[in-house]
C-alpha positions in Angstrom: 0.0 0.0 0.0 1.5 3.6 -0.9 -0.3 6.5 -1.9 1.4 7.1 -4.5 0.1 6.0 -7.7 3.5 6.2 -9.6 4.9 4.1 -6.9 2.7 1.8 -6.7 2.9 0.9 -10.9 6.6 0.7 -10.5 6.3 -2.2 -8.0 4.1 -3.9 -9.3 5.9 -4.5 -12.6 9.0 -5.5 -10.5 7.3 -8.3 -8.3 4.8 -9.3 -10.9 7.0 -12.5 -12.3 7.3 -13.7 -8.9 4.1 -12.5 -7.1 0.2 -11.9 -7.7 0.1 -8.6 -6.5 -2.6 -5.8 -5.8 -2.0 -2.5 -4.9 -4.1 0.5 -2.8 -3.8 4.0 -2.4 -5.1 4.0 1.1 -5.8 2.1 4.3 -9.3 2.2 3.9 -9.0 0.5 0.5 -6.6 -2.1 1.5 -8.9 -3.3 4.0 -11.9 -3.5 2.0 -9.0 -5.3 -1.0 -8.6 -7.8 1.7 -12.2 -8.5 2.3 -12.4 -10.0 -1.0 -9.0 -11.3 -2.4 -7.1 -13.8 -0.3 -3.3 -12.3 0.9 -0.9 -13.8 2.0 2.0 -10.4 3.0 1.1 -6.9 3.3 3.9 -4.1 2.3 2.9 -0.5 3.6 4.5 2.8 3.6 4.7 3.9 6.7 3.0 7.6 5.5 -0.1 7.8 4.8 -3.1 9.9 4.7 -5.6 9.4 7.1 -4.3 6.0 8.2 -0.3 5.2 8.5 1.2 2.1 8.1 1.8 1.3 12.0 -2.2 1.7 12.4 -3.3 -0.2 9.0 -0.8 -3.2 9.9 -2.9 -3.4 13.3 -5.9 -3.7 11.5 -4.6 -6.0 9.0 -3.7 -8.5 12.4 -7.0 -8.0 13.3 -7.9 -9.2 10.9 -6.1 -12.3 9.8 -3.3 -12.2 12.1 -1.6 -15.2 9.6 -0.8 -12.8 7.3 2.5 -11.1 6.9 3.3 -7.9 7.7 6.2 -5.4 6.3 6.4 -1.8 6.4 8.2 0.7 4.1 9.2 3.6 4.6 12.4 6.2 4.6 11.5 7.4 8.2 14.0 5.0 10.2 14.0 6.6 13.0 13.4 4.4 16.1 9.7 5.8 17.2 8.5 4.5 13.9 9.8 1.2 14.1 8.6 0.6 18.0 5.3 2.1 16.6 5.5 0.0 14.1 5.9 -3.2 15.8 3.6 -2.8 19.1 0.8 -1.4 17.2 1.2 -3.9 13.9 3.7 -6.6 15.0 5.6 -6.6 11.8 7.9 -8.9 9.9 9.8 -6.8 8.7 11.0 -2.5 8.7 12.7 -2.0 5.2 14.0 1.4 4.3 13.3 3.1 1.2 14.6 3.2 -1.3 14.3 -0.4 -1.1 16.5 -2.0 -3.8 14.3 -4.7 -6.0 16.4 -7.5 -5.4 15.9 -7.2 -1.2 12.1 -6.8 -1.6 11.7 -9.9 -3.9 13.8 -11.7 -0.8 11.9 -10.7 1.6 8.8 -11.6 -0.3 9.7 -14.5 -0.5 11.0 -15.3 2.9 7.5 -13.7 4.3 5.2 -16.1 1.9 7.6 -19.0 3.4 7.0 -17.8 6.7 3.1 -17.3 5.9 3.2 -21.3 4.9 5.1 -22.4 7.7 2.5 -20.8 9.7 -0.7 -22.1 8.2 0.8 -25.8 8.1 1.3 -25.4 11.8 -2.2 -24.3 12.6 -3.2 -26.6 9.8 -1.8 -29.2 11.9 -3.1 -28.8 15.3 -6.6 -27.8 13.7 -6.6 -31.3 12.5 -3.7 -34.0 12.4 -3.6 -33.7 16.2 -7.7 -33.1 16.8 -7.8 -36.7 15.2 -5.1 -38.1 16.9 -6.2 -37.1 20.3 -9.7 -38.2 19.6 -8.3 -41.7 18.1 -6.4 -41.9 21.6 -9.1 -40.6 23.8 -11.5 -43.5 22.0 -8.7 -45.7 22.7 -7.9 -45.6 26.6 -12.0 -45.3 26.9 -12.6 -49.4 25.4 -12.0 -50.6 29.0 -14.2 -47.8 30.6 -18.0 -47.5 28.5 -18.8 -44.8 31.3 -15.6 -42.5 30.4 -15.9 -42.3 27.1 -19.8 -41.9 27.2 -18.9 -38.8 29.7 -16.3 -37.4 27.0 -18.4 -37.6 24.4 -21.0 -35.7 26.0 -19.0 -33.4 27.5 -16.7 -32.2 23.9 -20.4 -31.9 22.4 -21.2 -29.4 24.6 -18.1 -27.9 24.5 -18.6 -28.2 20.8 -21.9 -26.6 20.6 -20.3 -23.7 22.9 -17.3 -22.7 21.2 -19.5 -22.5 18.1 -22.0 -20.5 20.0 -19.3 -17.9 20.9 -18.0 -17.6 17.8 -14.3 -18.7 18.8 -12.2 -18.5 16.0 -9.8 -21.1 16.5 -11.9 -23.8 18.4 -9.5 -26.8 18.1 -7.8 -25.8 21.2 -10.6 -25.8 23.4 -12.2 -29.3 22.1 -9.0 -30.7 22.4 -8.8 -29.6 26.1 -12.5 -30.9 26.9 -10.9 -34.5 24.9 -8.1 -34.8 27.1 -9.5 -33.3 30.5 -10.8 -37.0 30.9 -7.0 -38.4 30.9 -6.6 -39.1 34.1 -9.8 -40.7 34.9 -8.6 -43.9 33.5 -7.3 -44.7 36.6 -10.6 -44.7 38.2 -12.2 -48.2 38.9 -15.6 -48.4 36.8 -17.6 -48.5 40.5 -16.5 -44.8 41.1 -17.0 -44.0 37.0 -20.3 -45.5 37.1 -21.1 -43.3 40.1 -19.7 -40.1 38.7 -21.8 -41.1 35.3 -25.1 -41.5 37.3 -24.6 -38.3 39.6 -24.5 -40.8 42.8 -22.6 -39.6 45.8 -19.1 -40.7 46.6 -17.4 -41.7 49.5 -14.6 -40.2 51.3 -11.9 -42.8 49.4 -13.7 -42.0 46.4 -14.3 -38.7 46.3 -10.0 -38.5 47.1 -9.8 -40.7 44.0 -11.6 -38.5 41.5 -9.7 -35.1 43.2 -6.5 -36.5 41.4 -8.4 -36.5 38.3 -7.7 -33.1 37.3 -3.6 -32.8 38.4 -2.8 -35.9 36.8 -4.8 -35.0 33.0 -3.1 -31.8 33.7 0.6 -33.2 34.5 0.1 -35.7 31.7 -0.7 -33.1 28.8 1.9 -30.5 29.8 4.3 -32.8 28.6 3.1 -32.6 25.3 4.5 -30.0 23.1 2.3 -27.0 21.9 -0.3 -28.2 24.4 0.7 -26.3 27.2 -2.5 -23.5 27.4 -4.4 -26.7 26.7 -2.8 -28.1 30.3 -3.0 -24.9 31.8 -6.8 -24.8 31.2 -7.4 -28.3 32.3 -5.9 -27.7 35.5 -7.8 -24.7 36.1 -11.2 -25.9 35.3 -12.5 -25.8 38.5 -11.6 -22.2 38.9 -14.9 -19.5 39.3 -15.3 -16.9 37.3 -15.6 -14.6 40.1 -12.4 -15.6 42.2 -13.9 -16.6 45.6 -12.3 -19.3 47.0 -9.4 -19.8 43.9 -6.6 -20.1 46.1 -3.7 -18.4 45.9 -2.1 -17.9 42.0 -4.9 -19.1 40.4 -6.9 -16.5 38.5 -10.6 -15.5 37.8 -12.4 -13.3 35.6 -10.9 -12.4 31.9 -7.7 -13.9 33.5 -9.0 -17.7 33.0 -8.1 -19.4 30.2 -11.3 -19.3 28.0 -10.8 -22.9 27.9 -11.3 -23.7 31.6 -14.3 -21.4 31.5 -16.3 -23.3 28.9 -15.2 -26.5 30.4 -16.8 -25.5 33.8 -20.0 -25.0 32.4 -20.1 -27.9 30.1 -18.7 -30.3 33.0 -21.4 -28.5 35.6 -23.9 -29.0 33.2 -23.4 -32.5 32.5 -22.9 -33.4 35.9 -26.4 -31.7 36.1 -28.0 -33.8 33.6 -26.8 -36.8 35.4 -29.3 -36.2 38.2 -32.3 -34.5 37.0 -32.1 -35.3 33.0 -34.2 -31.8 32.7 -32.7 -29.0 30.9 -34.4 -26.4 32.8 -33.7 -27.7 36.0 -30.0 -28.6 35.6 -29.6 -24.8 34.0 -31.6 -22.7 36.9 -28.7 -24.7 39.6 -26.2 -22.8 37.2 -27.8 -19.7 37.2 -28.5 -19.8 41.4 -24.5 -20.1 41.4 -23.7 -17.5 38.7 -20.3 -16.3 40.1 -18.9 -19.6 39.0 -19.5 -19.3 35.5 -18.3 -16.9 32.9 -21.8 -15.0 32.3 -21.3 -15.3 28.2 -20.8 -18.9 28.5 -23.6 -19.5 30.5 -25.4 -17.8 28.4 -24.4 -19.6 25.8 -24.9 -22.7 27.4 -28.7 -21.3 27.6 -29.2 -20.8 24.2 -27.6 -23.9 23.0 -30.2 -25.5 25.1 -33.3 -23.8 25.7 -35.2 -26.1 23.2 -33.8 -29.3 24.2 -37.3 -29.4 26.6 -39.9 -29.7 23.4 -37.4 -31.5 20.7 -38.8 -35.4 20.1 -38.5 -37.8 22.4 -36.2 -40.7 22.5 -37.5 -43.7 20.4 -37.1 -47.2 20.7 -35.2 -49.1 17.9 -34.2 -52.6 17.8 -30.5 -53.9 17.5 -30.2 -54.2 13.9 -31.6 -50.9 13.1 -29.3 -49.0 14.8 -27.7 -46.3 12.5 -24.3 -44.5 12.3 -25.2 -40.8 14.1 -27.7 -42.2 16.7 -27.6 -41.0 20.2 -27.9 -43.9 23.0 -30.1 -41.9 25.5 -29.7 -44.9 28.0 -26.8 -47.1 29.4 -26.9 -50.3 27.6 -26.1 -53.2 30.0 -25.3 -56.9 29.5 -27.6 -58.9 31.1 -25.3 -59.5 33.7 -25.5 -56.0 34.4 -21.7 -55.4 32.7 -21.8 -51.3 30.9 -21.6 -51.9 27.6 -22.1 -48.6 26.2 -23.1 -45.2 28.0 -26.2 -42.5 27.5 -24.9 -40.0 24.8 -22.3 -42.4 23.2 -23.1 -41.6 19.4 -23.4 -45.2 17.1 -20.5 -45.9 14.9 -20.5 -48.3 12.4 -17.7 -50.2 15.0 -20.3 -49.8 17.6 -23.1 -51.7 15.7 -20.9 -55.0 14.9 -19.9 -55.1 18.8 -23.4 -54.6 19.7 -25.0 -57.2 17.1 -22.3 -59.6 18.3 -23.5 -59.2 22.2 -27.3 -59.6 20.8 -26.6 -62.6 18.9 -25.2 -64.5 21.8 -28.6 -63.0 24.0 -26.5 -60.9 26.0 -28.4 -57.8 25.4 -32.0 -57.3 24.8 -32.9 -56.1 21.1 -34.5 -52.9 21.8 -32.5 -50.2 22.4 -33.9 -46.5 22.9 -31.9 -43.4 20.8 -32.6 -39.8 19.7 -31.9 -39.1 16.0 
């Protein structure tokens, strides 16, 4: 971006062969520019009209912080280039005149640096969403009642983030996936308990209290996951800071994670008891402070029609269907958990099922919602 128009032609020509370039005489252009083509660097002079380049680089973060930032201009002084980088948090601070041959180079090494970037994110948003899930899925064979609970609780968490509009979500459903970690050391008595809301005994209630340090000490070894352990460890944490304990923050402070893992855990645990929307949400609302108030609100919209949606229908064995919810426990006749409430069917889930059935160990009717 310069404002001038001469300028602008002349660079243009010179990056063409390498680059697909577009040009704008002002911020207010560029911005709208980015609206509609895709970028990958920015280049600004750093004097403008109306706008300068420290203030237009900001707003070009704002707006895709992936994208590369470099500002020109023949001010070097040091104000501009602390401006510069606070306010836009450049790349690069090239003088002019700028020879061709160092642009084109840092072009280059900026669209690198842009690739590098998205492959990262590209990475986590994905390669490692699976693979957590895959491992989550995993550890949870041996304990029906965990990975019923996970399930349940990373839709919710799922539904939330989506809600609040969260731009990079993978983060967050990754923490609600691997918040359950540590709960494979629970014996299924004390899972089953958690799963059904049922008190727990002094021995018990110590078990599941190491539930949280352990996911937590267990994902901070990970690397890149480390706001993902901070956030699991903190999930107990109210909003409003009463009784947090020294070092552990409330408020803005919290790691948005922890915040929408409260509510979704809360109202879960809610559910467990009283399987009644409006119940489970007015204990929420009686203890507000807890709970970030845009989550729980949230959390209210995502479920305020739950109450008048269809009820669960009954379906036999071998018309179960990938996507289906289990809304009950499904028990051997032996009284072995099978599968828990909320588990959706998988295609894996129907063979394992149809096998139990075939040898009469379940009974062939089986209620779901969807």
């Amino acid at each position: 971006m310069d404002d001038e128009a001469a300028i602008l032609g002349g660079l243009r020509r010179q990056l063409r062969p390498w680059f697909t370039v577009h040009t704008a005489t002002s911020g207010a252009e560029a911005l709208q520019l980015l609206e509609s083509q895709p970028v990958t660097v920015v280049v600004s002079d750093m004097r403008m009209p109306e706008m300068d380049g420290a203030t237009f680089l900001s707003h070009v973060r704002q707006h895709d912080p992936d994208i590369v930032r470099i500002l020109l201009t023949g001010n070097a002084d040091a104000e501009t280039a602390i401006t510069a980088v606070n306010e836009g948090q450049i790349y690069r601070f090239l003088t002019k005149p700028c020879p061709p041959e160092v642009l084109v180079a840092e072009l280059g090494s900026a669209v690198e640096v842009h690739r590098l970037v998205r492959a990262e994110k590209e990475l986590l948003r994905t390669t490692l969403r699976k693979t957590v899930a895959s491992l989550t899925a995993t550890l949870s064979l041996a304990q029906p009642a965990l990975l019923a609970r996970a399930v349940r609780i990373n839709r919710i968490v799922s539904e939330l983030v989506e809600a609040l509009e969260v731009e990079e979500p993978w983060e967050i459903e990754v923490t609600s996936m691997l918040t359950h970690l540590g709960a494979v050391t629970l014996p299924p008595t004390v899972l089953a308990k958690l799963d059904a809301g049922r008190p727990l005994d002094e021995d018990e209630r110590e078990m599941d209290s190491r539930v949280i340090g352990l996911s937590r000490d267990l994902v901070g070894d990970i690397p890149r996951l480390e706001r993902v352990a901070e956030a699991i460890g903190w999930q107990r944490a109210r909003y409003d800071g009463k009784g947090n304990g020294p070092g552990v923050p409330g408020g803005e402070d919290l790691p948005l994670g922890a915040r929408i893992l409260r509510a979704a855990v809360d109202f879960d645990a809610g559910m467990s008891v009283r399987r009644s929307v409006q119940d489970t949400i007015a204990v929420l609302q009686a203890d507000a402070g807890a709970y970030d108030p845009q989550v729980l609100e949230a959390l209210i919209r995502c479920h305020a029609v739950e109450e008048v949606t269809s009820p669960p229908r009954p379906v036999d064995v071998y018309d179960l269907q990938e996507g289906m919810e289990v809304f009950d426990d499904i028990v051997t006749m032996s009284g072995v958990l099978l599968v828990g409430r909320g588990t959706v069917v998988t295609e894996a889930l129907i063979h394992r099922l149809e096998n139990y059935a075939g040898r009469g160990e379940v009974t062939g009717v089986i209620r779901v919602k969807g």
